[in-house]
C-alpha positions in Angstrom: 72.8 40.3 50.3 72.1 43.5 49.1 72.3 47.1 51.2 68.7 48.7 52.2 67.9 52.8 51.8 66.0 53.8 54.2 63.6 57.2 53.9 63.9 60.1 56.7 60.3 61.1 57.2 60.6 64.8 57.4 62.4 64.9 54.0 60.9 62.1 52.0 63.3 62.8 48.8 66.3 62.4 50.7 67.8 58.5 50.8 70.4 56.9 53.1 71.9 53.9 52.9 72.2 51.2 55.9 74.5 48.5 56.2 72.7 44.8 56.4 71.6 43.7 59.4 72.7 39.9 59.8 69.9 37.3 59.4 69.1 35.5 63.0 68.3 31.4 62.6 65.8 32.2 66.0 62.0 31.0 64.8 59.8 34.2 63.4 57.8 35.7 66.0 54.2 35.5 65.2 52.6 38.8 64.2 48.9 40.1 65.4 46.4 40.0 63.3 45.3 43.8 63.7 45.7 46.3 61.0 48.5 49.1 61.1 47.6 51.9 62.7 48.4 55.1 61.2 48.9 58.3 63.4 45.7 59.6 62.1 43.3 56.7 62.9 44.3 57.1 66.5 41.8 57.8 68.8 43.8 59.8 71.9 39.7 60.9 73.2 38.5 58.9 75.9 35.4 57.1 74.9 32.2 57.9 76.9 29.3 55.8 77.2 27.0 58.8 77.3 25.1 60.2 73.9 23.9 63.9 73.5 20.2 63.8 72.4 19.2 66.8 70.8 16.8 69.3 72.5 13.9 70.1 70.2 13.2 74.0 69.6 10.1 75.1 70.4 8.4 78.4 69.5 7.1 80.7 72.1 5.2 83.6 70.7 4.9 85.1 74.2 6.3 88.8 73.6 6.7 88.8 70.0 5.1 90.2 66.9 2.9 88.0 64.4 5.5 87.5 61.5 3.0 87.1 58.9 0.5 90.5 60.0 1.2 93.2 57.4 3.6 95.8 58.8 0.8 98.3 57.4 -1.8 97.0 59.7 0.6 98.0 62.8 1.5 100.9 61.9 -2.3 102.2 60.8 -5.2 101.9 63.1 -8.4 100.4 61.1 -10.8 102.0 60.6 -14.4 100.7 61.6 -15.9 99.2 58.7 -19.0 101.3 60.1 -17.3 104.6 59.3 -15.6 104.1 55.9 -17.4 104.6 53.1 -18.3 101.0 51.1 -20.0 101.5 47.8 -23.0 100.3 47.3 -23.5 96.7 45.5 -25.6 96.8 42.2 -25.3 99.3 39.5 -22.9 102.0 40.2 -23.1 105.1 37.7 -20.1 106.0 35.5 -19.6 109.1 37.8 -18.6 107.0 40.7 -15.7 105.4 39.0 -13.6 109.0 38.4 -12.4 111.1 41.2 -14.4 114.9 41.2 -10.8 116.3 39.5 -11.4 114.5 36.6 -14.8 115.3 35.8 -15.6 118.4 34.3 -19.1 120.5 34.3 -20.0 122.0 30.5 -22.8 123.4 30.9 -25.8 124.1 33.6 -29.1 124.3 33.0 -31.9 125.6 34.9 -36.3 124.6 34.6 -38.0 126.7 37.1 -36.1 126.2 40.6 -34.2 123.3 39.4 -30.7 122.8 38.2 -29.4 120.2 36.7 -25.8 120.6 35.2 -23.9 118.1 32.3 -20.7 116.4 33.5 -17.9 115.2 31.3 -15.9 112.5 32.5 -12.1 111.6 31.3 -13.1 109.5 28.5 -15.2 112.0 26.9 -18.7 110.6 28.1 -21.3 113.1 29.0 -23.8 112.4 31.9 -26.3 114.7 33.4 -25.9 115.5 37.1 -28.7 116.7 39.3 -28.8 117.6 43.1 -28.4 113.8 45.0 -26.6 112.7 42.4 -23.5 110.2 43.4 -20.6 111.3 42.1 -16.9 110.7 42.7 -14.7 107.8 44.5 -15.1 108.6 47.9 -19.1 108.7 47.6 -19.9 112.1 47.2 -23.1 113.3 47.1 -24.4 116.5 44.9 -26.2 118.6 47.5 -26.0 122.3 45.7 -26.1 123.5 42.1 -25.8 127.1 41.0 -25.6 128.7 37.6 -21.4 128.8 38.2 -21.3 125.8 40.1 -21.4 122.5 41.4 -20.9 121.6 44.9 -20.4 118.1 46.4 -20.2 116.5 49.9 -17.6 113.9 51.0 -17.3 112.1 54.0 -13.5 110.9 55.2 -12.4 109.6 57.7 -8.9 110.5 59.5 -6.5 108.0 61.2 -8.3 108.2 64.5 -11.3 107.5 63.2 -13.2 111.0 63.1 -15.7 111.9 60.8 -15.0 114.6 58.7 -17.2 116.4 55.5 -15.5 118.3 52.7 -17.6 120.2 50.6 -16.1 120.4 46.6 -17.1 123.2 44.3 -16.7 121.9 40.6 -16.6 125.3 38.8 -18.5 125.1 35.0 -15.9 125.2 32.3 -13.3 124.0 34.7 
């Protein structure tokens, strides 16, 4: 009948042709029923009846930081809440809320012994400031006024803990 091309697999685009084969009378064979198998659904892997469970992770914190503790917090010892300074609840006065370098003393006056001097804050408020007076963040406390000057005491605290005063002197006209 006719001739037959065949297809060489490592150059697909190339043709030959074959002479035909002669057609045999013998009964067809019977063909399985399986389905081609192409080189790539080939299984050449032994199959195991054994199955890999997963091992579940577990956290140990045994020698390791907190992740979620502030890096600040390691690095700094705290402070005692005993030895900082915590302002006191209620009504705090004006001078409180300004550090001492941004109040300013205009004038001092003087009744008999006393002195009692006139602050000016940043915002151009006036208040009068006598000797016990609370002035400043860090919780100052007026303990001397002269006719040049006020002076203030502050408590800090350094980052071992130690107690430490620091006298101010807030010079009038300054």
């Amino acid at each position: 009948e006719g001739s037959s091309y065949a297809v060489d697999i490592k150059n697909p685009f190339v043709q030959t042709q074959t002479a035909p084969q002669p057609v045999s009378q013998a009964a067809p064979q019977p063909v399985p029923q399986t389905a081609p198998q192409t080189p790539a659904q080939v299984d050449t892997q032994p199959k195991l009846n054994t199955t890999i469970k997963p091992i579940p992770y577990v956290y140990d914190s045994k020698n390791k930081k907190d992740p979620f503790v502030s890096i600040l917090l390691l690095t700094h010892k705290e402070i005692p809440k005993e030895k900082k300074y915590v302002r006191q609840k209620g009504h705090l006065t004006p001078l409180e809320d300004y550090e001492l370098k941004n109040i300013q003393i205009l004038a001092i006056t003087q009744l008999g012994n006393e002195f009692t001097a006139t602050g000016l804050l940043a915002d151009s408020r006036t208040f009068p400031i006598r000797v016990g007076t609370r002035i400043g963040k860090q919780g100052g406390i007026v303990t001397k006024i002269n006719l040049e000057s006020v002076i203030v005491r502050e408590v800090y605290f350094d980052e071992k803990g130690i107690k430490t005063n620091v006298e101010t002197t807030i010079q009038l006209g300054r």
